[in-house]
Legacy VTK file of the C-alpha trace (Angstrom):
# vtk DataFile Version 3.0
C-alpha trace
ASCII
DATASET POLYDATA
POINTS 674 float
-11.516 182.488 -18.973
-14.815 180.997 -18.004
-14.212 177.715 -20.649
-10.695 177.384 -19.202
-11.932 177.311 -16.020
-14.982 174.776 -16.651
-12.249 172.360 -18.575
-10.232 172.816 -15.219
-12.403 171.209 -12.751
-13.649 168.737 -15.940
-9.833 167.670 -15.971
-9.749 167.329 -12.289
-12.998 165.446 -11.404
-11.706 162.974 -14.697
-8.253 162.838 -12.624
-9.305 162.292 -9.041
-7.339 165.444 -8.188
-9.099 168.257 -5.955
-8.731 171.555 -7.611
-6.418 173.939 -6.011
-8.209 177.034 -4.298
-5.395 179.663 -5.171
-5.651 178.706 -8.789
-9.341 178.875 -8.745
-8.932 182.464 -6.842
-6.852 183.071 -9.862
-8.981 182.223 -12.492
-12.028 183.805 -10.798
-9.927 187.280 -10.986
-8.979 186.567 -14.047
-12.469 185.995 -15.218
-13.616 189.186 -13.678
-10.655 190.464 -16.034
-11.259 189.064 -19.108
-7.882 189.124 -20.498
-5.710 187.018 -22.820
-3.278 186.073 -19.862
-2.532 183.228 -17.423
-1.297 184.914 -14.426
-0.216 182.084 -11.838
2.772 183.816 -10.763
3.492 183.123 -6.967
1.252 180.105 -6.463
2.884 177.099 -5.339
1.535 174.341 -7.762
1.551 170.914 -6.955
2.412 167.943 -9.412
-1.589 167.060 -9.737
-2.781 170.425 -10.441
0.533 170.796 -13.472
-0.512 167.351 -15.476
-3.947 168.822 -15.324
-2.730 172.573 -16.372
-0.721 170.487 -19.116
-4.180 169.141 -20.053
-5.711 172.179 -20.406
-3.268 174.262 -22.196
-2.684 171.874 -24.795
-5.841 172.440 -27.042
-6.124 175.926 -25.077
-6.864 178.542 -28.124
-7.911 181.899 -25.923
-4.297 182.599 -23.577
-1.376 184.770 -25.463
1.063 185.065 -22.360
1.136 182.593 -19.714
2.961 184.181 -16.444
4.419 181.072 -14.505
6.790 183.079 -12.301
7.597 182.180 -8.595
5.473 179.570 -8.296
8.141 177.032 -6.731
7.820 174.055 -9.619
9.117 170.642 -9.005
11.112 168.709 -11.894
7.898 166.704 -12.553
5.618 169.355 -12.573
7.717 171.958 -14.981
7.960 168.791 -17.065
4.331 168.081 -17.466
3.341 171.812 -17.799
6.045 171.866 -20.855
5.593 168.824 -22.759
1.614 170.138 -22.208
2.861 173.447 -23.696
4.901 172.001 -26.948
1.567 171.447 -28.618
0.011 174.716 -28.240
-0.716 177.122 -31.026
-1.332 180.326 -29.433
0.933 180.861 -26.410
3.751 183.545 -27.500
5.155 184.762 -24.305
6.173 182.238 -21.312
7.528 183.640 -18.063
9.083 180.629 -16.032
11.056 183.631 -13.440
12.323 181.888 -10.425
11.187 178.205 -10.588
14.414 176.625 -9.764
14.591 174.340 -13.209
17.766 172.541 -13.594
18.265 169.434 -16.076
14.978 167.584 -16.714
13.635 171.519 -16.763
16.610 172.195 -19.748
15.969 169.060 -21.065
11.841 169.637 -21.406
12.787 173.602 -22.220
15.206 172.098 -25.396
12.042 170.037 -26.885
9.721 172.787 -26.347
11.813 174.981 -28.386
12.301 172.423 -30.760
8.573 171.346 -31.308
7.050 174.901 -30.350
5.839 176.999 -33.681
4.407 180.011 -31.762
6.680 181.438 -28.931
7.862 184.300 -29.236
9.240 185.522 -25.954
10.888 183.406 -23.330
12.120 184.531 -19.471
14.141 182.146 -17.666
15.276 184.745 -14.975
16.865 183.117 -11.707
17.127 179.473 -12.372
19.789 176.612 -12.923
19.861 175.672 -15.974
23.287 176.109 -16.679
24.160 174.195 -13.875
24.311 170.715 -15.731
26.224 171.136 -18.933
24.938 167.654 -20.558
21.049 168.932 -19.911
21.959 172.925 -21.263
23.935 171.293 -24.278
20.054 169.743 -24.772
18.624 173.168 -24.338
20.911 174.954 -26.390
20.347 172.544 -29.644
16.695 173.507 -29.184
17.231 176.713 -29.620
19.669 175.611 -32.663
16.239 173.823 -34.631
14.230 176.658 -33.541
12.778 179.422 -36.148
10.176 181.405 -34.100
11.642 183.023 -31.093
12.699 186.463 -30.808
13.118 187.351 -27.586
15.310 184.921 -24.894
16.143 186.027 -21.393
18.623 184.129 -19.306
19.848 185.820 -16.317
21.249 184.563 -13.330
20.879 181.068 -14.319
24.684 179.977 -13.420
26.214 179.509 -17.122
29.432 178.922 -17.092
32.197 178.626 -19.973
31.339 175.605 -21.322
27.395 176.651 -21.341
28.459 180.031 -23.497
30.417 177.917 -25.570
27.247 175.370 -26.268
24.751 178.571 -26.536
27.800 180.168 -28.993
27.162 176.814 -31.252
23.107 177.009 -31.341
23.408 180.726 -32.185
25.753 180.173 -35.281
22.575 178.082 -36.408
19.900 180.530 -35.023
18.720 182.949 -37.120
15.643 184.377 -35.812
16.913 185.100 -32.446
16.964 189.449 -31.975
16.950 190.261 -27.925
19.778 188.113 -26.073
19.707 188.991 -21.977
22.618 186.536 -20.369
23.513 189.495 -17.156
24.722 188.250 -14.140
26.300 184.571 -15.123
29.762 183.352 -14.692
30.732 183.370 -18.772
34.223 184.629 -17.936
36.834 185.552 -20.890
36.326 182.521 -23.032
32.471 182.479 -23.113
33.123 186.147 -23.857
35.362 185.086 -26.809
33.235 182.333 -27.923
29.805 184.323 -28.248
31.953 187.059 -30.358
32.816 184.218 -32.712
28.975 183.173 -33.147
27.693 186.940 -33.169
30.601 187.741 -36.378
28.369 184.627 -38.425
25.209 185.789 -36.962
23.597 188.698 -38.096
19.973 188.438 -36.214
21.057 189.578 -32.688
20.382 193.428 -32.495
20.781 193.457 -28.469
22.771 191.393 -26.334
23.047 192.156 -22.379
26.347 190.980 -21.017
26.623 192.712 -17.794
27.990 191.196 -14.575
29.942 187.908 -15.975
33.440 188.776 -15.457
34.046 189.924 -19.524
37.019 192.316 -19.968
36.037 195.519 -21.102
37.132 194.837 -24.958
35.487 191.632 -25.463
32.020 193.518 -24.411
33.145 196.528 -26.627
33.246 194.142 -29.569
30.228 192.256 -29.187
28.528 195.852 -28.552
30.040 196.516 -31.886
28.353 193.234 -33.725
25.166 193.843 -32.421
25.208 197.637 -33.345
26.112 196.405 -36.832
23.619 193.976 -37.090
21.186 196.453 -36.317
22.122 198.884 -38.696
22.213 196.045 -41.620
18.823 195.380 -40.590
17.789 199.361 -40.528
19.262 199.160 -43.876
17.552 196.167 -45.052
14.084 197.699 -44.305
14.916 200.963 -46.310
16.351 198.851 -49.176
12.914 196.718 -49.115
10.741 199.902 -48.735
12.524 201.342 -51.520
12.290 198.405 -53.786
8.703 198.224 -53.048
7.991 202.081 -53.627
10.206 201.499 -56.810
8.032 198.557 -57.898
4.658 200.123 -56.896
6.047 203.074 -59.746
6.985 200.403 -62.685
3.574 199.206 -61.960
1.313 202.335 -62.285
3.919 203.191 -65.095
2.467 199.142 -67.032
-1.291 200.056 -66.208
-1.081 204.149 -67.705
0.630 202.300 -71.454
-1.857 199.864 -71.441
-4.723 202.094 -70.860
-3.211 204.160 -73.291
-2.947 200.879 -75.806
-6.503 200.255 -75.107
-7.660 203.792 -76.069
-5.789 203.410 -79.019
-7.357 199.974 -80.305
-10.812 201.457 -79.439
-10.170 204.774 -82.020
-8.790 202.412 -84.608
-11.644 199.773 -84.428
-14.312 202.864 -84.370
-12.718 204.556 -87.477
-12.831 200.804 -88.748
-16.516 200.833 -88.423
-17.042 203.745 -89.698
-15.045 203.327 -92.890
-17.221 199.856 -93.853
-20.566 202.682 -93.292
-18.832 204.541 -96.031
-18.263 202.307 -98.687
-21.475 200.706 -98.646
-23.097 204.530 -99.559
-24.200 204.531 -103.309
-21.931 205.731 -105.900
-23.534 209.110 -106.047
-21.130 210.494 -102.957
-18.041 209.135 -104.304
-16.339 212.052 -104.844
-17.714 213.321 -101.365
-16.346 209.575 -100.260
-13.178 210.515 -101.833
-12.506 213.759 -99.660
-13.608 211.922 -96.919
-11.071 209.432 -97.402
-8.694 211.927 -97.612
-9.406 213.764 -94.611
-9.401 210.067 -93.044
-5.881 209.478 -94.466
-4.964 212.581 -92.416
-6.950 211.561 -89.396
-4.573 208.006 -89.821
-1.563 210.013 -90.255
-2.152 211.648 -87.182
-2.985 208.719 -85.804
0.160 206.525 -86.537
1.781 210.118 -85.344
0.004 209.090 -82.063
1.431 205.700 -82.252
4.651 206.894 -82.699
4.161 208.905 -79.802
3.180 206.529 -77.433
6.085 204.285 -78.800
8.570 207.509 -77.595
6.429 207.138 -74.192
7.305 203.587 -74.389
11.048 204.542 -75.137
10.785 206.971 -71.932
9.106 204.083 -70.075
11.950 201.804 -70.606
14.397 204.533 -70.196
12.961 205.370 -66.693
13.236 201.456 -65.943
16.783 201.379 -66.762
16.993 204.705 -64.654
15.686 202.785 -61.874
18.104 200.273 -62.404
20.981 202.133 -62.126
19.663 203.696 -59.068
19.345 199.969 -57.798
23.085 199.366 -58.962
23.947 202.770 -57.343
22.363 201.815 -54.131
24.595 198.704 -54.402
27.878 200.645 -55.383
26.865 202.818 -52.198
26.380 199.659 -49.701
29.973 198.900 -50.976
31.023 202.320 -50.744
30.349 201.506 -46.928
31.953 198.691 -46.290
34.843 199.981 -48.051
34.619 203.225 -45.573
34.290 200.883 -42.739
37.472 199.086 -43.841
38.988 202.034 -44.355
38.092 203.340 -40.998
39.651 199.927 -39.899
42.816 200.631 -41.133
42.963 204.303 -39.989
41.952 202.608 -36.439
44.968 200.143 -37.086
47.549 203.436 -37.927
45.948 204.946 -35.121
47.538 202.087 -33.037
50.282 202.218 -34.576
50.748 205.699 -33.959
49.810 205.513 -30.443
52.124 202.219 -29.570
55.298 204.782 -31.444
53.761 207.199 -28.431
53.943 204.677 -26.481
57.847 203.854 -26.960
58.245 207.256 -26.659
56.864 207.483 -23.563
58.852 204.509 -22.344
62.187 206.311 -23.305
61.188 208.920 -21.135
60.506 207.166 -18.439
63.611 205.283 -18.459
65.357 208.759 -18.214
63.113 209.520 -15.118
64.395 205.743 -13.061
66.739 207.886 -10.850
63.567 209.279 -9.718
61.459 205.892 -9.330
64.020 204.413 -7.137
62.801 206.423 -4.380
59.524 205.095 -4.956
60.491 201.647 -5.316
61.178 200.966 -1.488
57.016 203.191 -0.440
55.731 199.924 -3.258
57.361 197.470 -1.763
55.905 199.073 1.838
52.942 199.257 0.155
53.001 195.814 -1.224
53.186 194.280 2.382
50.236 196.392 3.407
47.947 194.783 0.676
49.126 191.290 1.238
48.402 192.046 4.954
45.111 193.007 3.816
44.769 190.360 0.985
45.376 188.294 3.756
42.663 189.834 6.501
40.431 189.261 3.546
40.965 185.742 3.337
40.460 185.497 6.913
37.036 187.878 6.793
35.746 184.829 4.003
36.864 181.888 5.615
34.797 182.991 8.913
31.958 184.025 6.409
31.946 180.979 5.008
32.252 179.446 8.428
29.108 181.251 9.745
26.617 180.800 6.715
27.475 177.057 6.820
26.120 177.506 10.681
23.228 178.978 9.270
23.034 176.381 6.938
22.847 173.931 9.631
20.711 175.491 12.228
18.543 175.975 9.191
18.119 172.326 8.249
18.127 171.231 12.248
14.984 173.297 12.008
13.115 172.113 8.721
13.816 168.819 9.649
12.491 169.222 13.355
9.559 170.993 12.093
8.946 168.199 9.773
9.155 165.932 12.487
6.200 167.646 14.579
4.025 168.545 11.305
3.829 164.736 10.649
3.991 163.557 14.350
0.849 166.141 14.778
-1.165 164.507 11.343
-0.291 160.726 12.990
-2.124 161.929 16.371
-5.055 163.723 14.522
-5.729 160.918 12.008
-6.177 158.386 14.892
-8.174 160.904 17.340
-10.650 161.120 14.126
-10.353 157.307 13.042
-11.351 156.381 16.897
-13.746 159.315 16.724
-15.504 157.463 13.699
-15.080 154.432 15.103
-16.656 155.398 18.070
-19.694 157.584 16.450
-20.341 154.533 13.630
-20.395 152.059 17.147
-23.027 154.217 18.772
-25.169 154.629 15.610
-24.949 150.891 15.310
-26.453 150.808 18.826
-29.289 153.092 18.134
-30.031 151.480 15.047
-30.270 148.145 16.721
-32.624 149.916 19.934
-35.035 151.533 17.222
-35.283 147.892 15.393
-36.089 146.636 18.656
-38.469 148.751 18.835
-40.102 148.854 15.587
-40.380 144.783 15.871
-42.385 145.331 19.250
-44.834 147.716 18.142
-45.802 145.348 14.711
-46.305 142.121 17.612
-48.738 145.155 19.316
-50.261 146.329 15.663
-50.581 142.280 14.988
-53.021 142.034 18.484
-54.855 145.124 17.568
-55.442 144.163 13.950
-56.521 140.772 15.471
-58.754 142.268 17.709
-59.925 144.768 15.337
-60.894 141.644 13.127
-63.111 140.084 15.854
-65.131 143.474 16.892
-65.421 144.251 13.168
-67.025 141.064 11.995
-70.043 143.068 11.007
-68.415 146.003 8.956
-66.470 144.444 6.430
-66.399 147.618 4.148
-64.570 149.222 7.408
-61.894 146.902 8.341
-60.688 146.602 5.228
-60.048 150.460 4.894
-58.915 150.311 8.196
-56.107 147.396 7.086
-55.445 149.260 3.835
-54.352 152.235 6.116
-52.432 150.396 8.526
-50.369 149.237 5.586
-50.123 152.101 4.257
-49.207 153.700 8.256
-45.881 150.335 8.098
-45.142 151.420 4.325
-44.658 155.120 5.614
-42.776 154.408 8.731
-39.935 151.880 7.438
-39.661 154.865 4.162
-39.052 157.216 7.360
-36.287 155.158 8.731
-34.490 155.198 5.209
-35.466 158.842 4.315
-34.366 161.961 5.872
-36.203 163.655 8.818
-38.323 166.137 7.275
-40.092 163.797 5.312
-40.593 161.623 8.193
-42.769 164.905 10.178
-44.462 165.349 6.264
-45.462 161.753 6.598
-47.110 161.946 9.921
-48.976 164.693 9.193
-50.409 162.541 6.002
-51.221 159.114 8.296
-52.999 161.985 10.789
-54.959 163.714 8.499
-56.027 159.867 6.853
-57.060 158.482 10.443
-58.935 162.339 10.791
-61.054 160.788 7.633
-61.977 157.495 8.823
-63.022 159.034 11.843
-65.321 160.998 9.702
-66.488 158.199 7.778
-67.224 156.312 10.931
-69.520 158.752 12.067
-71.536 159.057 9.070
-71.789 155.419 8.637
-72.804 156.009 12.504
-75.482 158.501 11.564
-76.905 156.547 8.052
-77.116 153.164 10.454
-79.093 154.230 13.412
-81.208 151.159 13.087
-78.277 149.284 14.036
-76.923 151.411 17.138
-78.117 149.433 19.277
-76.515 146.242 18.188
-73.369 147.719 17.852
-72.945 149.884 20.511
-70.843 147.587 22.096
-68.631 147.117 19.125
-68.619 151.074 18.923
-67.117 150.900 22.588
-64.433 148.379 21.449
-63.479 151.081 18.452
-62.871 154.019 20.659
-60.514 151.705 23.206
-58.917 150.447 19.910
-58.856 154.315 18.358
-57.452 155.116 22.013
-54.781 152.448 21.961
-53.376 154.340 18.350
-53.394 157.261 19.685
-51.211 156.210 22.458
-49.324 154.353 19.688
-49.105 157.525 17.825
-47.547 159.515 20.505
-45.008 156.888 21.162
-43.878 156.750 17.825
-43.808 160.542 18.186
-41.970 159.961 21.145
-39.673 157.909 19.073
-39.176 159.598 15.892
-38.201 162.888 18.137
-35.990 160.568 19.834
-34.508 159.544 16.905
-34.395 163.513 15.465
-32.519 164.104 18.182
-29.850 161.674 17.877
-29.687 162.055 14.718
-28.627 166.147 15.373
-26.391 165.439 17.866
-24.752 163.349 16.071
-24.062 165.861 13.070
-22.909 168.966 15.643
-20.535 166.219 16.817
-19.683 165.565 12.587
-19.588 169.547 12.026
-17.192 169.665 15.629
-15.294 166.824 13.943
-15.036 168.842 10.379
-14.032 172.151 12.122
-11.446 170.384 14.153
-9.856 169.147 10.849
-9.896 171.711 9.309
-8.037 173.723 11.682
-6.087 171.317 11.212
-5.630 171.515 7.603
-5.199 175.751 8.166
-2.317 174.916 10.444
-0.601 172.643 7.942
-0.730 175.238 5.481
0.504 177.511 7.846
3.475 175.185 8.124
3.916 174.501 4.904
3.978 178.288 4.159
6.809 178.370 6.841
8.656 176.015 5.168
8.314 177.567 1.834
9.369 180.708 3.486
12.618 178.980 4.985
13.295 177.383 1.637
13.287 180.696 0.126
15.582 182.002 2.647
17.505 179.256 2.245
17.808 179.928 -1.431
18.374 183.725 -0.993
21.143 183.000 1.584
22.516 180.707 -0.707
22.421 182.818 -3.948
23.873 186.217 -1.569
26.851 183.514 -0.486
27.838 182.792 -4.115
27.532 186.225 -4.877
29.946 187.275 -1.868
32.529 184.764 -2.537
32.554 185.590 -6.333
33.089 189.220 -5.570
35.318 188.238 -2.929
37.397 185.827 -5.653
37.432 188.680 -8.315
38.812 190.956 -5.767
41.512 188.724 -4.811
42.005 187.781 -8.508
42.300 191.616 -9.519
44.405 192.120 -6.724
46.640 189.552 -7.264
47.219 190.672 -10.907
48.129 194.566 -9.610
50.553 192.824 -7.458
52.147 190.485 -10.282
51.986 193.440 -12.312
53.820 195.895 -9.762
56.651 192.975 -9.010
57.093 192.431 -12.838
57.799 196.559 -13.041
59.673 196.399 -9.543
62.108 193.916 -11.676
62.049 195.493 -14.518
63.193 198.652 -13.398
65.777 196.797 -11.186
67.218 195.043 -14.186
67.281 198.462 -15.855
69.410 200.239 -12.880
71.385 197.145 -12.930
72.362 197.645 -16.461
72.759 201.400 -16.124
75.234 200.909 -13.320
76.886 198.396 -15.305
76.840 201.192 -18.577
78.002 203.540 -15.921
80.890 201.407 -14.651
81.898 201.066 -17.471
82.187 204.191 -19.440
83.962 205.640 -16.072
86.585 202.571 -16.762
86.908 203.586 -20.745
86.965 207.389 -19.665
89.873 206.897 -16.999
91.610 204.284 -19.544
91.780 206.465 -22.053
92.606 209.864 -19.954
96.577 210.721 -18.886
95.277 210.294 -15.274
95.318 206.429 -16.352
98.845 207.153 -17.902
99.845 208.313 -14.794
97.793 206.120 -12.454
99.554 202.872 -14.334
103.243 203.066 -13.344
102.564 204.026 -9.931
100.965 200.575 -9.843
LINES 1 675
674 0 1 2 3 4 5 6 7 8 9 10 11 12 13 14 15 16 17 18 19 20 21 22 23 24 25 26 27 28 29 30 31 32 33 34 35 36 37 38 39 40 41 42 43 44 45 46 47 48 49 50 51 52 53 54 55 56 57 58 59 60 61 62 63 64 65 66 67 68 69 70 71 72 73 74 75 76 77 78 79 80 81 82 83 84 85 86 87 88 89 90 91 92 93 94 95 96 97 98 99 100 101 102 103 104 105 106 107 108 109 110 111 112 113 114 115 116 117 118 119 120 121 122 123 124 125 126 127 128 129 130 131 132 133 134 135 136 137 138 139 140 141 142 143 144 145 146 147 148 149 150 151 152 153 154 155 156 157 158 159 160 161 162 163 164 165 166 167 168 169 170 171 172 173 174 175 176 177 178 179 180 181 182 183 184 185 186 187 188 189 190 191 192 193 194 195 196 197 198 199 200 201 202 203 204 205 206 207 208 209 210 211 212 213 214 215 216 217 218 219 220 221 222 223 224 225 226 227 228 229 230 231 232 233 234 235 236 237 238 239 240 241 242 243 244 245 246 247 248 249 250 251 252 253 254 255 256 257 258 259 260 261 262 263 264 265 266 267 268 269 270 271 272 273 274 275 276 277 278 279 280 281 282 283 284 285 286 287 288 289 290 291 292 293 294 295 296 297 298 299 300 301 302 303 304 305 306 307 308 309 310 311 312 313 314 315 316 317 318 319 320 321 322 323 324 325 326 327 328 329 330 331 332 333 334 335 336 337 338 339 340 341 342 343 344 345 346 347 348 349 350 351 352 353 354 355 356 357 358 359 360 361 362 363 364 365 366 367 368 369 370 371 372 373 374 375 376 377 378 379 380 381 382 383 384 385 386 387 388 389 390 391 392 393 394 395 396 397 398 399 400 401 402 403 404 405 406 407 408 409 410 411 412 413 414 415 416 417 418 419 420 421 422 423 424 425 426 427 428 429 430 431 432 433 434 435 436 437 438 439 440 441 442 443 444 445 446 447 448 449 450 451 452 453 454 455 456 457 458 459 460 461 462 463 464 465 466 467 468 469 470 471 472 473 474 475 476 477 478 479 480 481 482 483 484 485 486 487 488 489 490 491 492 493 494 495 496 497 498 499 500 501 502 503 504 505 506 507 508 509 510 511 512 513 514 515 516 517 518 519 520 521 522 523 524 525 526 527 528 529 530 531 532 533 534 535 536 537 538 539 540 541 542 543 544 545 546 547 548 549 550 551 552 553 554 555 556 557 558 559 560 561 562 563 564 565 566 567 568 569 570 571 572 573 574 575 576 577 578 579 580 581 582 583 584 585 586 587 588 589 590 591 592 593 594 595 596 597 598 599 600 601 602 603 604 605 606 607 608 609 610 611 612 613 614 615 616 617 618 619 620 621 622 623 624 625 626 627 628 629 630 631 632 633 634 635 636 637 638 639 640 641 642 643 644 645 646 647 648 649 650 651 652 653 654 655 656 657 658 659 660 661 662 663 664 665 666 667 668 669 670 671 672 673
């Protein structure tokens, strides 16, 4: 964490970008930590500080799992941070939760996926991405080309249809894909359908989350069905490989026991070979003892070719135990499709099943077309009923349309107020950078003023230093040794003073001290050239007079430049309190912009969790109505149904009682009375 941190602020002093303090808090932590994670989540980063992230991750070896979650990227930024990511070898799990990405962000997320070798996990949770079809079709062939990830989550990330169609496409070409999360889109029955088409030629998935996208309960029952069977293929896969390994791990020891066994062999032969040629080169003398030898050697090579023979029936057992094994491999096969044939068996028993229960089914509707005479009472509490829910289908439209009405209020009081606080954030940074520009200007003008006096100044006191040197020339005509020392330290005294008016403060006090403690030794060396020339006293007692007015005048000299450099001190302090004033002033400044920029984040979040609750609302609100209008279609279509069945019953009715009377002698009797 340290290294990443040190290549950090190397990457921003080579960009010109200030580092950001939250992500150096961060990394701090982190170091304290000492982890193999990135944890950024909730940190707003900027576009500088995600080229120079981009930077750092891409020949970053130490990070596992980089956590980039909440932290409000912009399209530039996610795609710098991603094409930075591409090229790394060692990140395996990416959280991007709630950044907002839309196209560039699918577009950048397809490439990574495509170029990527080492991620393993991805979480796109609350985003866009399937908001733009083009940019997710560009997404979804990345995943197509990609061989590495495992784990994908998606939810809430507005995929439509068309999206579950495009995602249906890249998984048919997928194949390392296992953990699938898509809850909470808008995939509707024909993304449903679709994704069943790619899961029956896929056989990776092993879970799939398809809760909250409008799928009717039998599409998710089938694609619950494909991933169950794709897990249990796999399960069986594993024990099919552990078995064929255990299996090969026994043919193996079964090779190395018949060779050792070969080896022992050829070592008894060649020893009994060696032996023999010690035999026959014994003299002639034990050839009959030679003979029985031979003999008993004959036997020991019977018994040994009765070994041989032995070891060939091992062999034989060997073999036999191979070909065992092999049928139990071709039984393991018959049994796989003993179990497909069960399952299609189970099929058709499911399809009989159906059968059976649709013959229920007709049953049922016979006897409920015997029990009409007792719907039609009912018929006139649906229709009653029927008016009551679109009464309150049509309350409910009313209840959305002033929803609607409201959060679209919201909406715009909302943005009345960003854009009003925008106003007075940058209205307030106009004023304070021209209070601190004519603040500079004004404190550079006044330096320039004081820098001018104290020139003034320093000119007038060399024309005075000029006189005394002069006049130190004509009263030391006689001590030549003298002046010059005294000239060599008046050089010395202008070298020191214009270094003071260049250097800093202290050094002009350290300096002082040093032309002090010099004039403190000529004094000394005055008076013992006073005391080794007391010939001369009285010759130059006059010209000793002259020194002590001329020591007096630099003394007086002394203190004024005293007087001067304390002057100067003190300007010089004033002027940084009014600097550090200046500096604190801006920087409350700076705390009160990020104050408002925090608002403003907040509001935009509000705004997006307004937003997100809105879409929510109306899509519950729109499968209500949907669901409702289906009951109702569905109640009208039995309403005529059973209409058109009374209908035809009174007709039947009609006209058996015509055939009956007909055919009865009250007809006979009925007719000629017409």
């Amino acid at each position: 964490m340290e290294d990443f941190r040190r290549t950090y602020l190397r990457l921003c002093k080579e960009a010109g970008v200030e580092p950001q303090e939250s992500v150096m808090v961060q990394l701090q932590e982190g170091r304290a930590a000492q982890g193999s994670k990135l944890d950024l989540s909730g940190q707003s980063l900027s576009v500088d500080t995600c080229s120079v992230l981009a930077r750092a991750l891409q020949k970053d070896t130490m990070f596992t799992e980089v956590s980039l979650s909440d932290c409000m990227l912009s399209e530039e930024g996610a795609k710098s941070l991603l094409s930075g990511l591409s090229t790394n070898t060692t990140v395996k799990v990416l959280d991007l939760k709630g950044n907002n990405l839309r196209s560039t962000g699918a577009e950048v997320l397809g490439k990574l996926l495509a170029h990527n070798k080492t991620l393993c996990r991805l979480v796109l949770e609350w985003n866009a991405l399937g908001v733009w079809d083009e940019a997710f079709s560009l997404f979804c062939s990345g995943l197509a080309s990609n061989s590495v990830l495992t784990q994908l989550d998606l939810r809430n990330n507005q995929i439509n249809h068309q999206g579950a169609s495009e995602l249906a496409l890249a998984l048919k070409r997928n194949s390392t894909l296992k953990v699938l999360d898509l809850r909470w889109n808008n995939i509707g029955l024909l993304g449903g359908r679709s994704l069943l088409e790619a899961l029956q030629k896929n056989k990776s998935i092993m879970q799939l989350e398809m809760a909250g996208n409008n799928i009717p309960s039998d599409t998710l029952k089938a694609l619950e069905l494909t991933t169950g069977h794709n897990s249990d293929i796999h399960s069986s896969m594993r024990e099919s490989r552990s078995r064929t390994q255990v299996l090969s791990k026994e043919i193996q020891t079964l090779k190395e026991e018949k060779g050792r066994q070969f080896l022992n062999l050829m070592e008894t032969i060649d020893k009994q070979r060696e032996e023999m040629g010690h035999s026959s080169r014994s003299t002639s003398v034990q050839i009959g003892q030679l003979q029985e030898a031979l003999n008993e050697r004959k036997s020991t090579v019977n018994s040994l070719t009765a070994k041989l023979q032995m070891t060939e029936a091992a062999l034989t057992l060997s073999e036999q135990k191979n070909h065992n094994l092999q049928e139990l491999l071709s039984r393991v096969k018959a049994e796989r499709e003993e179990q497909r044939d069960r399952q299609s068996r189970e099929r058709k028993k499911e399809q009989e099943e159906s059968a059976l229960r649709e013959g229920k089914l007709h049953r049922e509707i016979q006897n409920l077309t015997e029990t009409n005479s007792q719907l039609r009472s009912k018929v006139e509490e649906m229709e009653h009923r029927c008016k009551s829910q679109q009464q309150q289908i049509f309350e409910l439209k009313q209840e959305r349309t002033n929803s609607t009405a409201e959060l679209k209020l919201r909406l715009v009081q909302a943005e009345e107020r960003l854009e009003t606080e925008k106003r007075r954030s940058k209205q307030a940074l106009e004023d304070m950078d021209s209070l601190r520009q004519k603040e500079v200007e004004h404190a550079n003008r006044h330096l320039e003023e004081s820098e001018r006096a104290l020139q003034d100044r320093i000119f007038k006191l060399e024309g005075q230093r000029i006189q005394l040197e002069e006049e130190l020339s004509k009263a030391k005509a006689a001590c030549v040794t003298e002046r010059a020392q005294a000239e060599e330290e008046l050089g010395r005294v202008r070298a020191q003073v214009r270094l003071e008016e260049q250097e800093h403060v202290s050094t002009v006090e350290e300096k002082l001290r040093a032309v002090r403690s010099s004039l403190q030794e000529v004094q000394l060396h005055c008076s013992q050239q006073k005391h080794t020339i007391s010939e001369l006293q009285a010759r130059n007692s006059q010209q000793s007079i002259e020194m002590d007015g001329l020591r007096r005048r630099i003394e007086e000299l002394q203190q004024e430049l005293s007087g001067k450099e304390q002057e100067k001190v003190a300007e010089v302090s004033r002027v940084r309190v009014e600097l550090q004033e200046q500096i604190g002033h801006l920087q409350a400044e700076r705390t009160a912009q990020g104050g408002l920029k925090e608002k403003i984040n907040a509001l935009e979040r509000e705004m997006k969790v307004l937003t997100s609750n809105h879409r929510e609302a109306l899509r519950d609100k729109e499968s209500e109505m949907s669901s409702l209008l289906e009951k109702l279609r569905l109640k009208q279509a039995e309403i005529q149904r059973i209409r058109d069945d009374e209908a035809q019953r009174a007709s039947y009715l009609q006209s058996a009682i015509l055939t009956y009377v007909q055919g009865s002698p009250l007809g006979h009797y009925s007719s000629p009375k017409k």
